[in-house]
C-alpha positions in Angstrom: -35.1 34.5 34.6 -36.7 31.9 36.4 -35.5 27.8 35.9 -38.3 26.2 34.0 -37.3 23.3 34.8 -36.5 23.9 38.9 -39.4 25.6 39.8 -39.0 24.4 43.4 -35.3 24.0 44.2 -35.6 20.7 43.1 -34.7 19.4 38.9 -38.2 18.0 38.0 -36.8 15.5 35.4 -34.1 13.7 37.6 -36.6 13.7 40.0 -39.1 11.8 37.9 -36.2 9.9 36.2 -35.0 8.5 39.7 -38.7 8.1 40.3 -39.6 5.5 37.0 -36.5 3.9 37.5 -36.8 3.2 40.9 -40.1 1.8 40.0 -38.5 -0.3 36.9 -36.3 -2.2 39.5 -38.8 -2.8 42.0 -41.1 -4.7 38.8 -38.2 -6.2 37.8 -37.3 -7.2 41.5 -40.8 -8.6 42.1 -41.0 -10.5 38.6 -37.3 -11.7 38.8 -36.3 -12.0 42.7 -36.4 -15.5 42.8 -33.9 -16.5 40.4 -31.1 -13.8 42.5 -30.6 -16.3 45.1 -29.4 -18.2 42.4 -26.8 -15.6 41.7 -23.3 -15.3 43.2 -21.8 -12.3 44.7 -19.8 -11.5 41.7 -22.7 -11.7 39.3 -24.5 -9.5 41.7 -21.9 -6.9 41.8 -21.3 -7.3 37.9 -24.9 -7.5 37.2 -25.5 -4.0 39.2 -21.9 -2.5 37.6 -22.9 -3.3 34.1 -26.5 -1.2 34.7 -25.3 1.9 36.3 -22.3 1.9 33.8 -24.9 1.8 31.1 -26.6 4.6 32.3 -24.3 7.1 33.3 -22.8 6.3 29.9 -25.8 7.2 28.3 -27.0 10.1 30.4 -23.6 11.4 29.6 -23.7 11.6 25.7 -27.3 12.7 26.4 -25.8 15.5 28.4 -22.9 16.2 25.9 -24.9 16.2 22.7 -27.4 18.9 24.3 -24.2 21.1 25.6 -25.3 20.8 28.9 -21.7 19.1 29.6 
């Protein structure tokens, strides 16, 4: 039975998830940048921890409650 969801080779929704958040960051880039020279290293590297921490937390009990994990 074919994948629904892979229909060419490729997952469809982490394509168009890395897609909208791709463009989220590059909105938020172009409304924010011009406070992140502001910024120091560490609250660069914190800033971008924190976020990627927050999602694959999230994607994870998204992945878990559906049994896919």
């Amino acid at each position: 039975m074919p994948d629904i969801g892979s229909p060419f080779g490729v997952d469809l929704a982490t394509t168009l998830f890395g897609a909208g958040l791709s463009l989220l960051v590059s909105a938020t880039v172009m409304r924010y940048g011009y406070r992140i020279p502001q910024w120091t290293s560490i609250e660069l590297l914190a800033g971008s921890g924190a976020a990627l921490a927050a999602i694959g937390g999230v994607l994870g009990i998204v992945l878990a409650l559906r049994g896919l994990r």
